[in-house]
C-alpha positions in Angstrom: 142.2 136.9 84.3 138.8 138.8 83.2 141.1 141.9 83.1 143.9 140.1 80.7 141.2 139.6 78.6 139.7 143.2 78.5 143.0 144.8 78.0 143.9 141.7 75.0 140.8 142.6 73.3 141.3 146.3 73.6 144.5 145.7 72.4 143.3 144.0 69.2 140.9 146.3 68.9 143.3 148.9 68.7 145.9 147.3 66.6 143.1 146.5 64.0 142.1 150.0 64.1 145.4 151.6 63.8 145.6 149.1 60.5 142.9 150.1 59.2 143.9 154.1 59.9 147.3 153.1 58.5 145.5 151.8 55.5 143.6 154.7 54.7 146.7 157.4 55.3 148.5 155.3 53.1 145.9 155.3 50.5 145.1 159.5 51.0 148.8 159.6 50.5 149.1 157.6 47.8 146.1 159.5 46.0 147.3 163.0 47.6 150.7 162.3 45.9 149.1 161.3 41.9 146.9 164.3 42.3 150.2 166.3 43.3 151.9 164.3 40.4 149.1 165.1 37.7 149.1 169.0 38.8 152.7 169.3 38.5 152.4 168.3 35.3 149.7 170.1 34.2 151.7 173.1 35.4 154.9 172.0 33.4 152.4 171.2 29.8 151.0 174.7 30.7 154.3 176.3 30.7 155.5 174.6 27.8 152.4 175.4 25.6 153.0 179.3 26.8 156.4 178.8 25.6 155.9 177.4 22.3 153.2 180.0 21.2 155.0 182.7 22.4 158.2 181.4 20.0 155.3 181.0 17.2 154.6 184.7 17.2 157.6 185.6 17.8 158.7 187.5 14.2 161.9 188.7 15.5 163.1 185.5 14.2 162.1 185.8 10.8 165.1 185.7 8.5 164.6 186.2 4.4 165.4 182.7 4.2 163.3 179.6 2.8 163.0 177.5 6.1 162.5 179.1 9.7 163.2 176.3 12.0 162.4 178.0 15.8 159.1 179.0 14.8 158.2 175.8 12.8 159.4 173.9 15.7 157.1 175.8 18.2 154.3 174.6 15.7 155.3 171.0 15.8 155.7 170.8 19.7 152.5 172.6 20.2 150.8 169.4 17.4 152.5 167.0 20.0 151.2 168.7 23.6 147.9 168.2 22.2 146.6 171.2 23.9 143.1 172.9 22.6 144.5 176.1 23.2 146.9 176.2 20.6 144.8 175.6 17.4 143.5 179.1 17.2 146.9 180.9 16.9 148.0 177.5 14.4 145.0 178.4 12.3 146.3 182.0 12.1 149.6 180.8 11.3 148.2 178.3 8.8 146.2 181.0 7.2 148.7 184.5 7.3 151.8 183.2 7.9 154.4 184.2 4.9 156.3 181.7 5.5 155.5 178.1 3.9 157.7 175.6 6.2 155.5 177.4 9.2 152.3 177.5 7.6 153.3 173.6 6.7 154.3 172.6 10.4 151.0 174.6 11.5 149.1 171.9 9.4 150.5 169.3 11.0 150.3 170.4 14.5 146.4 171.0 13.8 146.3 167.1 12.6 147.9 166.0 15.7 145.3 168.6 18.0 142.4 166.9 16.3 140.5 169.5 16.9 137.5 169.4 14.0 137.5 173.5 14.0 140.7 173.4 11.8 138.7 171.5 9.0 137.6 174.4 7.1 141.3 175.9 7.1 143.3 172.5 6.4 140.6 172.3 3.4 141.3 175.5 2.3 145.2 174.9 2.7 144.6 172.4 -0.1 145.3 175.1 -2.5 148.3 176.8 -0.8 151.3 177.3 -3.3 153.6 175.4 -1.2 153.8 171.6 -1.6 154.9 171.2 1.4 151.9 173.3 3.3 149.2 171.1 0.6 150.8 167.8 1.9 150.7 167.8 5.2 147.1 169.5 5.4 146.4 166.3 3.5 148.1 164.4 6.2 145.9 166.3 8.7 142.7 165.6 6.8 143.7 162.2 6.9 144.3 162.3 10.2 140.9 163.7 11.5 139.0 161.7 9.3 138.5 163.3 5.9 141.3 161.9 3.6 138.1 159.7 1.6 136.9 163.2 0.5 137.5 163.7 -3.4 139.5 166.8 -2.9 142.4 165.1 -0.8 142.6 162.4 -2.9 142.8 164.5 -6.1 145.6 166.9 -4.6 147.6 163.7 -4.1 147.5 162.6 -6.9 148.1 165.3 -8.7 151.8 165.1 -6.5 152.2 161.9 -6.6 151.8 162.3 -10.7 154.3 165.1 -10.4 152.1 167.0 -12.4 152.8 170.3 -13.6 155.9 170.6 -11.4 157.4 174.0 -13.2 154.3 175.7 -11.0 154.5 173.7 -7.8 155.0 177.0 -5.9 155.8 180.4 -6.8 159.7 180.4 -7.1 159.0 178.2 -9.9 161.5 181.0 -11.9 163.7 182.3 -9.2 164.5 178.4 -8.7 165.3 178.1 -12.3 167.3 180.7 -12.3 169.1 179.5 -9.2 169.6 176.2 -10.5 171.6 178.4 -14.0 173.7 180.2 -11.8 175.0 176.9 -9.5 173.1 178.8 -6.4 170.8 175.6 -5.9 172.1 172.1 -6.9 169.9 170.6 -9.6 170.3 166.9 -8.6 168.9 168.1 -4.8 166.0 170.5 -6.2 165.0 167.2 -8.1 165.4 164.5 -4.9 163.3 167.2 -2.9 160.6 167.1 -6.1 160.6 163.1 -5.7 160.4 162.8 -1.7 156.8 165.2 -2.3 155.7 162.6 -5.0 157.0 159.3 -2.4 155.3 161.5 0.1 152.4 161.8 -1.8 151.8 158.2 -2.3 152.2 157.2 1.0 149.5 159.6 2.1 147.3 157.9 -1.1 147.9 154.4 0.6 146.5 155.5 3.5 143.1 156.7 2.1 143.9 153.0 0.7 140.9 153.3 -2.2 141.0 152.3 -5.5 141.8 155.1 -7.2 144.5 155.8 -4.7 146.1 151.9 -5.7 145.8 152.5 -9.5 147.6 155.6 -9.4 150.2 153.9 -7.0 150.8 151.3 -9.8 151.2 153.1 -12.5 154.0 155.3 -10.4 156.2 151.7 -10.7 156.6 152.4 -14.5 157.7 156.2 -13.4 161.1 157.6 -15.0 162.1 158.6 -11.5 164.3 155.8 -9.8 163.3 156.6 -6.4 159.6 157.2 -7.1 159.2 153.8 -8.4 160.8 152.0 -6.3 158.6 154.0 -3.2 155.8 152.7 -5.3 156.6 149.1 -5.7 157.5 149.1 -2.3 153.9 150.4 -1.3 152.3 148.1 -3.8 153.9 145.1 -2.4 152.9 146.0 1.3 149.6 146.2 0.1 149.2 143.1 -1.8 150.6 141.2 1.5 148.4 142.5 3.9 145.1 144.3 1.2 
């Protein structure tokens, strides 16, 4: 009888043990396998990042043609992996490329980053030539803080006002020209000159100040159908939830 006993205790014993063993395993497994998880895809983010930047300097696909979609692409992935590495050569590209749709996506992919180095450079791309490339270092100020500075908010406005549009960027006479000779449609240079100034006062209602709201309004009086509807539309958000 005493020895039933012994050996039922040791048997406990053991079971409880193996339990507990079991427990653990399962547990190193289970954190074994997320760290596995997390380095696999540190690996794949790594590769990708390599990837992109290598497509961002790669100038073999530059074309004389107004947009360059592979490169700007690279720019916009690289914005949306998030990874410190890549805001270096996207301050290069914001600050060398020839290109403007580049130079533009580089601006936003630094906004996405976050990183507060760009600053300086997204500031400074305030006063590219390209619409495109001055909004969306607004939207990256905005992003990282900074869309209350005076600057930004005067740049916006300035779009949004479609002010002196004839010198938005520097094919202000080729695009003329264009427009004469049938090569660009008139009726889609002028849509693409109204979704900067919608663009524009979206941004404004962001930085949601006064000055951003009075010029808002007055854009509901503007001669441009779709530009004051945009702003009515903002306006009335606004008033719903100030």
């Amino acid at each position: 009888m005493k020895t039933f006993i012994v050996f039922g205790t040791m048997l406990l014993i053991i079971l409880w043990n193996s339990n507990i063993i079991s427990n653990r395993i399962s547990k190193l497994t289970a954190f074994g396998g997320t760290l596995l998880y997390a380095n696999m895809k540190n690996n794949v983010q790594e590769g990708e990042v390599k990837h992109y930047l290598q497509n961002l300097r790669d100038h073999t696909m530059d074309e004389p043609k107004y947009f360059q979609s592979p490169r700007s692409e690279s720019a916009i992935q690289l914005g949306h992996l998030k990874d410190t590495v890549a805001v270096i050569p996207l301050i290069e590209v914001l600050t060398n490329d020839y290109f403007p749709d580049v130079r533009a996506a580089a601006a936003y992919g630094l906004g996405e980053i976050g990183d507060k180095r760009a600053l300086p450079y997204l500031k400074k791309a305030l006063h590219d030539w390209s619409i495109d490339v001055r909004l969306w270092a607004a939207w990256s100020l905005i992003h990282l803080g900074e869309g209350h500075q005076q600057k930004v908010v005067s740049v916006l406005i300035a779009i949004a006002k479609g002010i002196d549009q004839e010198h938005w960027d520097l094919r202000g006479k080729r695009r003329k020209e264009d427009i004469d000779k049938g090569i660009i449609d008139s009726k889609w240079d002028q849509n693409r000159r109204d979704a900067w100034r919608c663009h524009a006062m979206r941004l404004l209602s962001a930085i949601n100040t006064e000055e951003s709201w009075n010029t808002i309004e007055h854009l509901t009086k503007d001669d441009g159908r779709h530009v004051a509807a945009t702003a009515k539309s903002l306006l009335k958000k606004y008033k719903a939830n100030p």
